[in-house]
N, C-alpha and C positions, 0 to 999 in steps of 0.2 A: 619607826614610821607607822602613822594610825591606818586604819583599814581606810577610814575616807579619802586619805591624801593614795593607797595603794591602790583604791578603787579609781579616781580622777588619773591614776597613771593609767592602767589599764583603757580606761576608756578613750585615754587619747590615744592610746596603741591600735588598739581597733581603730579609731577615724581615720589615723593614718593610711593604717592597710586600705581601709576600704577607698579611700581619696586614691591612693596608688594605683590601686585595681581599677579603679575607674578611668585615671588616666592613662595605663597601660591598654585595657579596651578600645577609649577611646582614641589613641595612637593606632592602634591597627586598622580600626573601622576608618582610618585616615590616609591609607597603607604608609605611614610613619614606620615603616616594622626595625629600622635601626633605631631607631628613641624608645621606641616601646621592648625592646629587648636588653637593652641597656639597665632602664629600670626596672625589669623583670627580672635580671639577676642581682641589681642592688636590694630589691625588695625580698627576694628570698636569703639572701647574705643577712640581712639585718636582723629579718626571723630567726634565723639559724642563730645570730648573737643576742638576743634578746632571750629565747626560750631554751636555749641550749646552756647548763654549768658552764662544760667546756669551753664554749668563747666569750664566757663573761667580760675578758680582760676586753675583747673588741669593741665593748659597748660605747665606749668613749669617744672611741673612731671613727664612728657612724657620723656627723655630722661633713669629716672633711673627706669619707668615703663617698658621701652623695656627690658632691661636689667633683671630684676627684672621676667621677662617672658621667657625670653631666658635663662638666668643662672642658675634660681631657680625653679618657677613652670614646667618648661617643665624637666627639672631633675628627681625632685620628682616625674612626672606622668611617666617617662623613665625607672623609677627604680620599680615606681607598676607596670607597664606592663611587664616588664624583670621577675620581682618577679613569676608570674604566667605561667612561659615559661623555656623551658629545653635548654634556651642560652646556648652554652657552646663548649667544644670541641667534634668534629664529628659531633655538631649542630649547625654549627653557621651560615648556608644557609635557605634560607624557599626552602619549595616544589617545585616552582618552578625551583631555583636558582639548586637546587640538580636535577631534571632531566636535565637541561642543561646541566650540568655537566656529565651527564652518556651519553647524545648524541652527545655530542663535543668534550670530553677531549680524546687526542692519546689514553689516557689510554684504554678507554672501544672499538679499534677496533680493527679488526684482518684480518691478510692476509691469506688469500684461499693459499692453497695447490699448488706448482707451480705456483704462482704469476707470471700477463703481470707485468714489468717494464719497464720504459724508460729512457734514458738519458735526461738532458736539458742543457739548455742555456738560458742563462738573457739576453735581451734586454733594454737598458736604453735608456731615452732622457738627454742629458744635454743641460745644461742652457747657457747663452752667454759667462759666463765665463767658460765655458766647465766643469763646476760640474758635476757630476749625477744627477739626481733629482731620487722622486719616481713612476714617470711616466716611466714603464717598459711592456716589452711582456715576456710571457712562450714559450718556443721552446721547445715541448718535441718529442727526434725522438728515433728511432731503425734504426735495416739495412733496413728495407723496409719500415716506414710509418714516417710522421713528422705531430705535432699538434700543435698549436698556438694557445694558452691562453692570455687573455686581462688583464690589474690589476680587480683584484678583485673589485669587487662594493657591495657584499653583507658581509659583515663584523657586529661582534656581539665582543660586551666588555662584562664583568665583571665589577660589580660595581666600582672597582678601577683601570677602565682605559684598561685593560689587553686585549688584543686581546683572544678569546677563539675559535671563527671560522672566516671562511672566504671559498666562493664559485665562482669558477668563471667554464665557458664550453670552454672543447676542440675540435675546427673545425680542419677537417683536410689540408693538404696543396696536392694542385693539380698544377701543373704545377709552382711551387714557388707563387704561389697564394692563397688568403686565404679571403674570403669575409662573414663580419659577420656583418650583420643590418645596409647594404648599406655601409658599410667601406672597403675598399679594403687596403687588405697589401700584399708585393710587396717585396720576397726575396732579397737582394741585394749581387751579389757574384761579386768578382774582374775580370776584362776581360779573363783573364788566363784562367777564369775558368766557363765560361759560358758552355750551353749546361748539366753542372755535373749535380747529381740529391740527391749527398750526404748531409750531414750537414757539411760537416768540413770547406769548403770553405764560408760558410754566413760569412761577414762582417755586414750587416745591416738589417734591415728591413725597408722599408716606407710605410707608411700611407696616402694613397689618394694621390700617386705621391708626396707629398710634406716633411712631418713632417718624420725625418729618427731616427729610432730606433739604436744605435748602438750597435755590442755586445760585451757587457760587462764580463761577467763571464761566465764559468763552472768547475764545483768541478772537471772535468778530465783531464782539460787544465790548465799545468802548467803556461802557459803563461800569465792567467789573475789573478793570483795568488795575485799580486800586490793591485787588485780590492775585497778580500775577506773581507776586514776590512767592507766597505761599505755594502758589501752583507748582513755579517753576523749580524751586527750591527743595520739595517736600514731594508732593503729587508726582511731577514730571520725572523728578530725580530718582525716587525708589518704587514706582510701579510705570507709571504710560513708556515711559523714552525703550523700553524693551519689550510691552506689552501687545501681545497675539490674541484679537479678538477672532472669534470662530463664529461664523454663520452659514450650519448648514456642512457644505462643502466652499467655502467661500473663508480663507483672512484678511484681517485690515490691521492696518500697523502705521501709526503714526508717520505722514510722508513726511522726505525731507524737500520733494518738489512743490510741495506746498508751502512750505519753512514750517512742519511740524503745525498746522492750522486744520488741516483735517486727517482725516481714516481714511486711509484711501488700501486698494487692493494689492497685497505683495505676498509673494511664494517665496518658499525658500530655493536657492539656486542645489542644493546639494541635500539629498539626505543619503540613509543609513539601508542597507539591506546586508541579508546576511547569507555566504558563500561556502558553500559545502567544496575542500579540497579532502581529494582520498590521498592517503598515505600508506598505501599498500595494503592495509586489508584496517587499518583506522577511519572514519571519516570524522575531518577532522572543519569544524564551526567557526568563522572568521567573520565577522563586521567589516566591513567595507561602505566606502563611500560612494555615491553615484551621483553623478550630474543630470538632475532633473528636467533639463532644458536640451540635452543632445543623448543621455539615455547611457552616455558611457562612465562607465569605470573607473575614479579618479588612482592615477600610476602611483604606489609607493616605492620610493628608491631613494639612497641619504637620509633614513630617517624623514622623509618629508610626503605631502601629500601634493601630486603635478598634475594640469588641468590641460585640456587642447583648445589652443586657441583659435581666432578664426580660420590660420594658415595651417591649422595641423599643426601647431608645432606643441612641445610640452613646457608651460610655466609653471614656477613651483609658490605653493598657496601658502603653504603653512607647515614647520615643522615639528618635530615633537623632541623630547630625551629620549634616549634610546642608550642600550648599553652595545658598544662597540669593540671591544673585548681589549686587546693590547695593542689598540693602531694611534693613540698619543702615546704613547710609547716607542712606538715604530716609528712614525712619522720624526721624531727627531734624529732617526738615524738614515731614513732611506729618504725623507723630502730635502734634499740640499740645500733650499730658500731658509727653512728650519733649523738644519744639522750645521750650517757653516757659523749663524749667528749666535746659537748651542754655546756651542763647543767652544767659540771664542770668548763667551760670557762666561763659561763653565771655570776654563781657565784660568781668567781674569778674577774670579771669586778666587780661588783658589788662591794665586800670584797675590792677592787684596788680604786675604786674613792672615798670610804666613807675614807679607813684609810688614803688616802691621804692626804683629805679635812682636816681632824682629825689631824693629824699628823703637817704638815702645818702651820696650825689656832696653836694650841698647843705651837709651836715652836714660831712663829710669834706670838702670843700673849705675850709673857711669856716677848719677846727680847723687843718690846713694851710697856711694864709695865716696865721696867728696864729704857727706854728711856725716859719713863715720868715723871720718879723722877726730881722735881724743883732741888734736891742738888746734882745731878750727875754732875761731872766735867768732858769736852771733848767729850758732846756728838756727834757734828760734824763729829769730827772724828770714834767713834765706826760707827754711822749710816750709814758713806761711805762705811767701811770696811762689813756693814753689809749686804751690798743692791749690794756687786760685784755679788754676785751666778745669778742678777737678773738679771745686767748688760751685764753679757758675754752670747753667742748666747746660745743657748739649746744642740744644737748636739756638741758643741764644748764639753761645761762640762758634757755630758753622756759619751763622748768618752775620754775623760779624768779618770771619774771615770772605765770605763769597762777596759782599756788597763792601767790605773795608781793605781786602787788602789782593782778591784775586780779578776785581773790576778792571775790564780792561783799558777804561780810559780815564776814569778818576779814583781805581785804585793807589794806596800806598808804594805797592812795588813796582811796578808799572811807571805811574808818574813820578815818585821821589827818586826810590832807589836807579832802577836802569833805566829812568831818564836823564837824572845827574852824569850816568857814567855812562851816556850816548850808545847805550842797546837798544834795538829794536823793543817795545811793546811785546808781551807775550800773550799767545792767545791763551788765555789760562783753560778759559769756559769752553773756548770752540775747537780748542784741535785735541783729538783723541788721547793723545801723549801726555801732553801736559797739562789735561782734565785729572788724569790718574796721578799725575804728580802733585797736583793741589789736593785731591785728596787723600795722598798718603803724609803728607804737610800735615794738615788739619787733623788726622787722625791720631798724626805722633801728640800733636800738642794735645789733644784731649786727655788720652790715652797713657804718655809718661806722667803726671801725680800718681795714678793707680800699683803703677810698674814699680817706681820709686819708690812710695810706702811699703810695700811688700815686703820689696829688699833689703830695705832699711830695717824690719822686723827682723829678718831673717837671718842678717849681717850679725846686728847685735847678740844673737843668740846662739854664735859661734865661737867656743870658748879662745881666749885670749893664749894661754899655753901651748896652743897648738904654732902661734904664728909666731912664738919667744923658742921653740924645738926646732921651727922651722930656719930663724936666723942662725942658731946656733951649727945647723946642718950646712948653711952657706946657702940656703936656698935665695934666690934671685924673688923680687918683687911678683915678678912675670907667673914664675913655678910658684910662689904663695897662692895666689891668684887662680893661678891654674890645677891646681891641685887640692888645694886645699878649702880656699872661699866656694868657688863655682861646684864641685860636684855635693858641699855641704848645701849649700845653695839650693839649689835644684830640688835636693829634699823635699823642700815646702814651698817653694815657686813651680815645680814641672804640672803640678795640677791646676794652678792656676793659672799657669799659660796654654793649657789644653782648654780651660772655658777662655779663657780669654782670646783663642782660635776661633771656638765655637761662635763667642759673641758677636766676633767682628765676621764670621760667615755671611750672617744674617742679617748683618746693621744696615739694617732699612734706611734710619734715621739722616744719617750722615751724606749717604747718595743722595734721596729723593730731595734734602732741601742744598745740596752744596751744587752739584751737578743735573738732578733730574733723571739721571743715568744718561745724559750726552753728552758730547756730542751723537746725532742719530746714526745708526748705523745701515751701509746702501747697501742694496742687494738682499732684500728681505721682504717677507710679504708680514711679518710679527712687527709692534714696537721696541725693538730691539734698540740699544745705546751703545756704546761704546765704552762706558762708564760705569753697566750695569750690572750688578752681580744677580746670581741667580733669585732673592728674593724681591730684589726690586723689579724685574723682571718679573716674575708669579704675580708681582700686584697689577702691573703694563696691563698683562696678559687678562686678567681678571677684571680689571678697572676702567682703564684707558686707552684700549687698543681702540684705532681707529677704523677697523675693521666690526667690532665689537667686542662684547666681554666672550671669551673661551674659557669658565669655569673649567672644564675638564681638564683639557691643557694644562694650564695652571696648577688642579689637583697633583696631574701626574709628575710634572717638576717639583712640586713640594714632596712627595714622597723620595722622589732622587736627593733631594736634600737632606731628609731625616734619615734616609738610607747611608748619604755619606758623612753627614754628621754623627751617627749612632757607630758607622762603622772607625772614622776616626777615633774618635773619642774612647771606644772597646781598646782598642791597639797604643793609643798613647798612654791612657790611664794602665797598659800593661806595662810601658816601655817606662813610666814616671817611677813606677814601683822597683824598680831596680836599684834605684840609687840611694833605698832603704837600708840596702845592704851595708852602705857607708858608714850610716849610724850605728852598726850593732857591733 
């Protein structure tokens, strides 16, 4: 390796770091402190195998170690931290994020009793090719006064971009003159019309004698009418529709009793003061919210902020996340609404991947033993025909069996079969019972190619001598079988049927499109099913609840799941190793 090609490593080594470090700053300055921690030890890991002999060997690792940190551990830590927190809907802002919200949004202000209003007019610069650009003035006048407003400079997003405020002051205009922090701007009206002192006649404005503001719009002049696209699209969209003009002790804020045509006077309904509690010999600094219009103290209680209305009574405004320690946790044991629909899901998961696995292996076994007959002729062919359920996608044949063959009135079995033989119709889809027996049905047929193929590996590779000892001993078909095939068996299947537990725990796929997880289950205040196993359930909860999304909730049954999946999975992969013993 030449010192150039050693030097262009190095230098990207550095960029890396410093890109890293940056991003890790900038996650915290974000309070991201789980992401930024995450990369903080993958980034020191990576030094330590790049600069260190010793972990030379890790260097390699490094790409699916990032990954492996971003994808997986920072997940898992996303998901215990969400687990102990009232994520959700009406909470899905923190503290801070929800008072901004009550000081900025239109919502929370209101116009005084006979409101000043004024008219405006937009001001624009265009570009060489005579665009507009977003370099604009405010012109706000009445029959006696005109103000001139500069674009805004103090602007505030929302995490996703969104304009929520913006502040700019209105000076007045004296003699078509308006001088603000050494800038002079400089009415321009057409010769016709000098000496006037109205607004109608402005054509322009300029800036230090040179830079001319043209004007572009207003909502009461037909004639710029042409220029509303731009306004509303561009102007309106990321500075006026939030924008706090100041005059004085005096704001104006684009009314909506106007339909947004003038500045008229609004206050904010709530601001911010700050509250000294003692804590025994601390004293201890709180922000708090106050109703500007009745002078009281807006009630925090449920993570939310609650106002008094006309009756005295307390509504709630706006909530926030908040961490609430172990009561999703709780609440599925001590709310009954909760712990009955739980607990019967819970089971149901359970009763769903054991008869699956069961069912399955069963099936697959059975087609396996059939296939390993030395004097079966054609086996080729069966095995093809055997292993299509495996071959075609999943969601293809769920939706084939739901719409082909569990349809309650123009289904296969339904209308052909036990209609021929004068049975009632089955409610496949609506009755609780036989929702789960359709899809333990569907599940076997998916499920035996995989079981099968295994077997059939596994069969094969059980010496032949043992079942020629065995005839000779008189042993019975039954005791071959049982003694001899199954516990060799089990060898190299018991761990496959502990994922193949694990898979069917979790199979989303199968419920959400065969059932939906229903029929719905009563006596619940959750989207609970009948049908539902605990991960389709976590999705209800998180996605579809008709109540709203409950992210936390959600979190915290996903950890009961990777708690009893990790714990199964420890215990059987100990119980599978057993039958090692067989082999040796």
């Amino acid at each position: 390796m030449n010192k150039f090609t050693t030097f262009l490593i190095w230098i990207f080594i550095g960029v890396m770091n410093a890109l890293l470090v940056w991003a890790i700053l900038l996650l915290f300055i974000l309070a991201n402190y789980g992401l930024g921690v995450v990369i903080s030890i993958f980034l020191v890991l990576t030094d330590w195998a790049i600069f260190s002999k010793k972990a030379y060997p890790y260097r390699y690792t490094l790409p699916a170690l990032f990954f492996l940190f971003v994808l997986t551990i920072y997940p898992i830590y996303y998901t215990i931290d969400t687990s102990f927190t009232n994520y959700g809907t009406g909470h899905l802002f923190t503290r801070t994020n929800a008072i901004d919200t009550l000081l900025t949004d239109p919502t929370y202000y209101f116009e005084p009793e006979d409101p000043k209003a004024y008219d405006f007019k937009v001001f624009v610069r265009y570009d060489e090719q005579y665009k507009p650009t977003e370099d604009f003035l405010l012109l706000l006048y009445d029959d006696k006064n005109m103000y001139l407003s500069e674009k805004p400079v103090t602007l505030e997003y929302d995490s996703r971009g969104n304009l929520i405020y913006a502040e700019s002051e209105l000076f007045p205009v004296e003699n078509d003159e308006v001088n603000i922090n050494d800038t002079t701007y400089t009415l321009i009206r057409p010769t016709e019309s000098l000496g006037t002192t109205g607004s109608d006649s402005i054509i322009a404005i300029e800036k230090n004698g040179g830079i001319r503001y043209a004007y572009f719009y207003s909502p009461v002049d037909p004639l710029t009418s042409t220029n509303s696209a731009f306004y509303n699209s561009v102007l309106r969209q990321n500075y006026l529709k939030s924008l706090n003009l100041v005059l004085q002790d005096q704001n104006f804020r684009l009314s909506s009793s106007t339909i947004f045509k003038k500045f008229s006077e609004a206050y904010r309904v709530y601001d911010t003061s700050v509250k000294v509690i003692v804590d025994g010999e601390r004293e201890i600094y709180k922000t708090v919210v106050v109703n500007t219009l009745t002078n009281k103290e807006l009630v925090e209680r449920d993570s939310a902020f609650w106002d008094y209305n006309e009756n005295g009574e307390l509504y709630r405004l706006i909530g926030y996340k908040d961490y609430i320690g172990g009561e999703n946790f709780a609440k599925i044991i001590t709310d009954p609404r909760i712990s009955g629909p739980f607990f019967k899901i819970f089971g149901w998961t359970f009763a769903y991947a054991g008869l699956s696995v069961l069912l399955t292996f069963v099936v697959g076994l059975a087609f396996a033993l059939v296939l390993n007959d030395a004097n079966l002729k054609g086996k080729v062919v069966y095995r093809t025909l055997l292993i299509i359920p495996w071959a075609i996608p999943a969601f293809i044949s769920v939706l084939v069996w739901r719409n082909g063959f569990f349809n309650e009135t123009y289904g296969i079995i339904n209308r052909f079969i036990l209609g021929n033989l004068g049975i009632e119709p089955v409610k496949w889809l609506n009755d609780p019972f036989w929702a789960k027996v359709a899809i333990l049905i569907t599940n076997t047929w998916l499920g035996f190619p995989y079981m099968m193929t295994i077997s059939l590996g596994a069969l094969q590779s059980i010496p032949g001598e043992l079942y020629e000892a065995a005839v000779i001993d008189g042993a019975t078909r039954w005791k071959q079988f049982r003694q001899i095939t199954l516990p060799l068996l089990m060898v190299a299947v018991a761990p496959l049927l502990v994922m193949s537990f694990a898979f069917n725990f979790n199979n989303f796929t199968l419920i959400y499109l065969l059932t939906g997880g229903g029929p719905a289950m009563a006596g619940t205040n959750t989207p609970a099913g009948s049908t539902d196993i605990l991960i389709s359930y976590v999705y209800k909860l998180a996605f579809e609840g008709s109540q709203g999304q409950d992210f936390g909730f959600a979190s915290a049954i996903s950890m009961i799941i990777f708690a009893i999946i990790a714990v199964f999975s420890y215990f059987n992969f100990r119980f599978s190793g057993s039958f090692e013993e067989v082999s040796r």
